[in-house]
N, C-alpha and C positions, 0 to 999 in steps of 0.2 A: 506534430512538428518534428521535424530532424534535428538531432542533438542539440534540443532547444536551449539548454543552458551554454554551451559552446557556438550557439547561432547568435546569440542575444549577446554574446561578446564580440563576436567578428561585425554584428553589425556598427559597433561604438570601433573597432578596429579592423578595417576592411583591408589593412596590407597585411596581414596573419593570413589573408584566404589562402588556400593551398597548401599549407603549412600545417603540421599535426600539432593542435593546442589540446590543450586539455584544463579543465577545471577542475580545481582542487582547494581541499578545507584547506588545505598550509601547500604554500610553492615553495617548502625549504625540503630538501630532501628527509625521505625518514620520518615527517611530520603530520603528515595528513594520509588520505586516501581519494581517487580519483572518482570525482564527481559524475561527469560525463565527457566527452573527449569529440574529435570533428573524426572524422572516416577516414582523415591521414592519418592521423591517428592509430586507429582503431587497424588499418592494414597493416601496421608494426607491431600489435598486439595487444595494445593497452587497450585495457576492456573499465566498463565501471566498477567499484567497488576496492580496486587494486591498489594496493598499497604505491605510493610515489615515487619511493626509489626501485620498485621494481618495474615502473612504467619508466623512467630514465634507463636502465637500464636494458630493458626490450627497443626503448629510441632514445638515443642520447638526443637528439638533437630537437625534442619536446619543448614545447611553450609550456610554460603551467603559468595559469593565470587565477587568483582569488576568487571563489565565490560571491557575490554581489546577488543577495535571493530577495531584495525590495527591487531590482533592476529587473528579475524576471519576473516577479509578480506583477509588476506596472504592463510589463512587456505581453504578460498572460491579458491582463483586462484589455488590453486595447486589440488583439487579435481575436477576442472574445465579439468585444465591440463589433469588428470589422464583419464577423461571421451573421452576426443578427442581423446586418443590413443585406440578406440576399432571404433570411427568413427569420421569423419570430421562434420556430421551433428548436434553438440550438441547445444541447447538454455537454456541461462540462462535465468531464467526468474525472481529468486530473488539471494541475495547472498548462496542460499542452497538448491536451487530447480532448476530443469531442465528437461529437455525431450533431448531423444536422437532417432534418426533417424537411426535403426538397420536393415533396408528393404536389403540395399548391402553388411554387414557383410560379409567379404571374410570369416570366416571360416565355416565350415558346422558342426552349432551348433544350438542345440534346445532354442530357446529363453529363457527358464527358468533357462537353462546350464548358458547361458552369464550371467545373470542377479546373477546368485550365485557367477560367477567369477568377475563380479564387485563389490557384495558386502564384497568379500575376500578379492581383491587386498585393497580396500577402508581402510579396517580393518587391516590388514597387513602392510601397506603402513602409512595411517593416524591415525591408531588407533580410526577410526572413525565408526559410526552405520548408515544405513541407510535403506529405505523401499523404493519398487522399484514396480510399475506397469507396466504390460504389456497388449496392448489392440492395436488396427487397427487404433485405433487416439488418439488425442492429448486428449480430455475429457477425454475416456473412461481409457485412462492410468491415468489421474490424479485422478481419482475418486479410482481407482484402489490400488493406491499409498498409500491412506490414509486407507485403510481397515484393513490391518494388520500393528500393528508397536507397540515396535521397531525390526527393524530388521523382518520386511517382505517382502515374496515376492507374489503377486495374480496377476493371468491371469482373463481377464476380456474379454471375448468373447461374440460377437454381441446376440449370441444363448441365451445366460445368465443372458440380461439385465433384462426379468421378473423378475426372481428370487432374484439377487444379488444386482440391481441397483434401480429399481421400488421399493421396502418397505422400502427406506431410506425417511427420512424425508426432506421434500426440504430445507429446513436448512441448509441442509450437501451437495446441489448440488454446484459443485463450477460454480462461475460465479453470485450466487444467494448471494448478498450484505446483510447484517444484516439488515441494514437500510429498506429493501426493504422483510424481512421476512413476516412480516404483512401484506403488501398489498395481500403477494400472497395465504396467508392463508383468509384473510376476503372474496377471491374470490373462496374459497373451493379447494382451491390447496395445500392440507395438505404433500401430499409424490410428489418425482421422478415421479412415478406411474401416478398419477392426473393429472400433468403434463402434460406427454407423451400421455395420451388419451382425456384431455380435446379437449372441441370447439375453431378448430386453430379461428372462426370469433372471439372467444370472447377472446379470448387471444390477439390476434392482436387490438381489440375495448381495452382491458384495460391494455396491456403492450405494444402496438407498436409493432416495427420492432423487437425490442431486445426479448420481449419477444417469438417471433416467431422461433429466434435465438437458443433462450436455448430451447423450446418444441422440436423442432428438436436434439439438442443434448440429451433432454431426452431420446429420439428413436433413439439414437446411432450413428447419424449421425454429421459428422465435417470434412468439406475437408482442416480445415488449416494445411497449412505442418509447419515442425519445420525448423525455422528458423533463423539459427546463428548469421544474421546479426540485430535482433530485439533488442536484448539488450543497442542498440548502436541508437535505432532508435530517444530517446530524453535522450539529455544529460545536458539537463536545458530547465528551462521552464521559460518565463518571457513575458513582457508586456510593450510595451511603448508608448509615445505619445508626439507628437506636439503643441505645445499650442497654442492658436488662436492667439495671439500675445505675444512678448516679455516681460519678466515680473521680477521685482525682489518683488513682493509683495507676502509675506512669508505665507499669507493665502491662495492665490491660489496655493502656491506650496504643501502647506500641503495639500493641498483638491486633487492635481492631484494626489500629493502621495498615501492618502487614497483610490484613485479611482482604481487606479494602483495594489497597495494589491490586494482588492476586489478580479479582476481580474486573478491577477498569484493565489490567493489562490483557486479561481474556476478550475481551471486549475490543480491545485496541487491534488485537490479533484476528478477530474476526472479520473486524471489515479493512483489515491488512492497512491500517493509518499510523502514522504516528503523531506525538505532539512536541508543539511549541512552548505549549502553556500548562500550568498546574495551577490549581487554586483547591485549598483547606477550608473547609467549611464548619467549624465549631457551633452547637448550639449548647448554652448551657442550661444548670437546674431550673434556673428564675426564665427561660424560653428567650433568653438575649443571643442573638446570632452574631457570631465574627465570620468575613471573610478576608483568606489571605492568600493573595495567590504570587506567583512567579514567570518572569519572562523567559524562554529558554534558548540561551546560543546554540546549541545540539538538540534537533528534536529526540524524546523518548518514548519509549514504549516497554521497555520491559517493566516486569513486578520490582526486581530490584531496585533502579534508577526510580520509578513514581514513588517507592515508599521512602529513600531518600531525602527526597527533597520536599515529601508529604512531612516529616518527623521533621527535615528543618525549617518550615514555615509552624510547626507545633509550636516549637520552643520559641519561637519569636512571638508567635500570639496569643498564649494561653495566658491567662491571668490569675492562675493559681484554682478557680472558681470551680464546683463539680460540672462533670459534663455529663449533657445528657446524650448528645448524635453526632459521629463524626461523619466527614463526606469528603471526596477526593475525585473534582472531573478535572478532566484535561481539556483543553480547546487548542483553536490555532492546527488543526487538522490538516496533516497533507502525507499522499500515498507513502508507502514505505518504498516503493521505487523509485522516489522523490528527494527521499530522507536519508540525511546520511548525517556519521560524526566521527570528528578529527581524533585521531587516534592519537595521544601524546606520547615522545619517546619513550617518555618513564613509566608510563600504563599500557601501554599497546599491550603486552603479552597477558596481564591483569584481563585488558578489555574483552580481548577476544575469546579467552579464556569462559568470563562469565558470560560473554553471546551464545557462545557452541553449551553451555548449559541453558540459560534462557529459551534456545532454541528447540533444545529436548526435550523442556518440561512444556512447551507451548505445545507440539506435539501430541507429546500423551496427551494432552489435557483437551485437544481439539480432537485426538480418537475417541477417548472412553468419559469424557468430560468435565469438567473444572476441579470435580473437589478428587479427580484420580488421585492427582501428583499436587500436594500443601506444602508450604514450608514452614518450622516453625513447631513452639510446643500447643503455641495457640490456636492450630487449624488443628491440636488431638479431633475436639467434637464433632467439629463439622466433616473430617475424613471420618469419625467412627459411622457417624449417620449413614453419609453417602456409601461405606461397606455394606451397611446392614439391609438400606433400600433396595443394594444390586441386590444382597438373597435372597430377600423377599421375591424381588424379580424371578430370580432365576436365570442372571445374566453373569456371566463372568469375565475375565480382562482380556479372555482372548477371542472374544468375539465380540464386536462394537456397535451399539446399537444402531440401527436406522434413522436416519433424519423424521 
């Protein structure tokens, strides 16, 4: 979908078309940050993520309209809906993006046909815009997807990848994480192209299995099928643990808690989600379970934020009683591309502050692995183990193991 959250407003306000809107956690200036924005928009400069008054001041003459994310999730099921009715095979894979499985299409129709009568009905039906790839797999559609928009449609044929696929910047491959842009350019892996012809040993020597993964789909190759039931495959992520013995001593429970974040936030990081939800899981001495969880106006994901608000559902449930196992998932899952939170006047510099640390230690932690970078006196043990295991190994920090 094109600037789906910005679509799903003009549809409820169709005299804004033409007009650069933008959606935002707060439309007071200085208050929020831009959600996602329409293409007028976006040719004055305001990108997502940007703070509000600096998107007014790249366009004065800006709509900022409130986020409304029950209006696009409604808005997601029913373009979901619309997609199943041309095939059973459809995967979602975020609230606005999906692949469809059009190999047994009963009618006898040229792929580009369907793909124009999907973007008709869409438009007709939702009053909504979208850009649509077609290609013999699941990459080579995605890649395809993003080439024209808004409102395109490109066939992406194996025959074609020199041309159309190879002079993109690997930047732009998807699968190829921002974080991870630099590695692959210090290794002379500038395009798609480099990629796809580089030495698979040296690829394998300095990106592992994964990168072996993507070389391969540079050269067109991907046998994953689309899968309907993947969306559904984690629907919370969480983390919990037993304590070595019973305990009402509020410093160990803080430290298990902190441990615990750590943990689901590594996780959280992993399949790049964040959350809506948190829920505390106590079980105590005599094996009675409480659960207590929270709804969240700001999805989260870092260690900080979960262990926050894990500690403040503590003190609201704990009933003085020993504990035997703490546990901390999150639910209400949705991509970090997705996820965004209102920065307040008074915290912005706080916020972003502990983001560009958050960000560090996710980092180390996804190079040389979870227990690199602890916080805390209470992760002493489990860093000293995790030290002792690398020399056993015989692995050190500047060199990171293989997938």
């Amino acid at each position: 979908m094109n600037s789906f959250f910005a679509s799903v407003e003009l549809s409820f306000r169709p005299e804004l078309r033409g007009k650069p809107v933008a959606v935002a956690g707060s439309v007071k200036d200085r208050r929020g940050i831009i959600v996602t924005s329409t293409y007028e928009a976006r040719a004055k400069g305001v990108k997502t993520a940007m703070p509000v008054w600096q998107a007014k001041k790249l366009c004065p003459d800006l709509i900022l309209l409130s986020s409304n994310f029950e209006r696009y999730r409604t808005a997601s099921r029913n373009l979901f809906d619309l997609l199943r009715g041309y095939t059973s095979l459809v995967e979602p894979v975020s609230i606005d993006e999906g692949f469809l499985d059009v190999t047994q299409y009963t009618e006898n129709i040229h792929p580009y046909k369907l793909a124009e009568r999907i973007q008709q009905d869409l438009q007709r039906d939702m009053d909504l815009p979208c850009s649509i790839g077609i290609a013999p797999n699941k990459f080579l559609a995605k890649m395809a997807s993003d080439m024209k928009k808004p409102n395109g449609i490109t066939i992406l044929r194996k025959r074609e990848i020199p041309q159309l696929l190879w002079p993109l910047a690997i930047s732009e491959m998807q699968g190829i994480g921002k974080k991870t842009v630099e590695k692959w350019e210090k290794a002379g892996i500038l395009t798609i192209g480099d990629l796809a012809k580089a030495d698979t040993a040296m690829i394998g020597e300095k990106f592992g299995s994964s990168g072996l993964k993507l070389q391969k789909r540079a050269n067109g190759h991907d046998e994953r099928p689309v899968n309907p039931d993947s969306i559904h495959e984690f629907k919370s992520i969480g983390h919990s643990t037993t304590l070595p013995s019973d305990t009402r001593n509020q410093q160990k429970v803080e430290a298990t808690l902190q441990q615990l974040a750590d943990s689901v936030s590594f996780r959280l990081a992993r399949k790049e989600v964040a959350a809506y939800g948190i829920q505390l899981t106590i079980k105590y001495h005599d094996w009675k379970i409480t659960n207590k969880s929270q709804k969240l106006s700001n999805p989260c994901h870092t260690s900080s934020e979960i262990y926050e608000r894990a500690l403040s559902l503590w003190r609201k449930a704990w009933n003085q009683e020993a504990i035997r196992l703490l546990g901390i998932s999150t639910y209400d899952l949705v991509e970090k591309s997705h996820a965004y939170k209102q920065l307040d006047l008074f915290t912005q510099e706080k916020d972003v502050k502990d983001y560009q640390v958050e960000q560090a230690l996710e980092t180390l932690q996804q190079r040389f692995g979870q227990q690199a970078i602890v916080k805390g006196a209470a992760s002493f043990d489990s860093r000293k183990k995790w030290i002792e295991q690398r020399s056993m190994r015989g692995t050190s920090l500047d060199k990171p193991e293989e997938e």
